[in-house]
C-alpha positions as CSV (number, residue, x, y, z in Angstrom):
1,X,44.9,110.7,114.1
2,X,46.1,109.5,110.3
3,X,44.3,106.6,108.9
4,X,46.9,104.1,106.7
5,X,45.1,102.3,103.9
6,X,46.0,98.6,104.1
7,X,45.3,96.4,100.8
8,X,44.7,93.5,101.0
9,X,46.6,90.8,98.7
10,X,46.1,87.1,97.7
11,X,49.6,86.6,97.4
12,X,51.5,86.2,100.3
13,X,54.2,88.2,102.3
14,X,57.7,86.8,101.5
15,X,61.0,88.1,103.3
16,X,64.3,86.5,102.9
17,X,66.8,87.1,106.0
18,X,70.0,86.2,105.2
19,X,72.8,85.2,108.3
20,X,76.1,83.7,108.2
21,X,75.5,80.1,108.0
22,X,72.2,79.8,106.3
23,X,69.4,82.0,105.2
24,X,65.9,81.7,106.3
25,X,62.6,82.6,103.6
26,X,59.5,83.6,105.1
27,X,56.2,83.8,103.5
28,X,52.7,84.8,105.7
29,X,50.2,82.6,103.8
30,X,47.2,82.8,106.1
31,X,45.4,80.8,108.7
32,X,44.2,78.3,106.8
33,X,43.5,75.0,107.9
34,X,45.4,72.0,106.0
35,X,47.9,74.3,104.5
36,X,50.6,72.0,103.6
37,X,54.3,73.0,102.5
38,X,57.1,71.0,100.5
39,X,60.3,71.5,98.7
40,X,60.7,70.3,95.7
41,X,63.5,70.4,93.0
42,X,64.3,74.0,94.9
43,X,61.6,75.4,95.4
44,X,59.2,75.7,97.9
45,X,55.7,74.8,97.3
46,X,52.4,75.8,99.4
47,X,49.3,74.4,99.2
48,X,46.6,76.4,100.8
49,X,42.9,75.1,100.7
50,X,40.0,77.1,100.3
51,X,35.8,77.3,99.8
52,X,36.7,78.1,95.8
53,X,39.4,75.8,95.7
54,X,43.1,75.5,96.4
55,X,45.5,78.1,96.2
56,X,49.5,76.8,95.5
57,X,52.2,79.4,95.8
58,X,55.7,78.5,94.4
59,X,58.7,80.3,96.2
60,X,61.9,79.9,94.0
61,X,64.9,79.1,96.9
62,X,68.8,79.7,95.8
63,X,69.5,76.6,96.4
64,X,68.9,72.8,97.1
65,X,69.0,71.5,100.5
66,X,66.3,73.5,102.5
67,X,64.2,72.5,104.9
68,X,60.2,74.2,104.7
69,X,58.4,73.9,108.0
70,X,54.4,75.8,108.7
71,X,53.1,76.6,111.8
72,X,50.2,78.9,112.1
73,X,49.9,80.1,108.4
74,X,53.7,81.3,108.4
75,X,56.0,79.2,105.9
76,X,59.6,79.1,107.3
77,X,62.0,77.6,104.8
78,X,66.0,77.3,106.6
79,X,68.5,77.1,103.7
80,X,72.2,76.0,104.7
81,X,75.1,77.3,103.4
């Protein structure tokens, strides 16, 4: 059996899957409890809180008119084309 090294990362996972009428980011930014989400001016911004204090991740989105959405630690930000 091969063991795989995993490191670990404060910043979260972000994918972007693009379709033919919108495009959806995704970003995995832990369980936290009280993790809120907004968009803002075009981008997305996450609030995570913590023991040391509150983490805030920004994701930059192509463009205005998204809708940002979290449900169990997973960001899901729908853009319309």
């Amino acid at each position: 059996m091969r063991s795989i090294d995993i490191q670990q990362s404060d910043e979260p996972m972000v994918r972007r899957y693009e379709y033919e009428d919108s495009s959806l980011v995704v970003a995995d930014v832990g369980s936290a409890e009280g993790a809120t989400v907004d968009v803002v001016d075009g981008t997305a911004v996450v609030v995570v809180p913590g023991n040391e204090g509150d983490r805030q991740y920004e994701i930059d989105l192509p463009s205005e008119g998204a809708k940002a959405v979290m449900r169990n630690g997973v960001v899901t930000v729908e853009i319309e084309r």
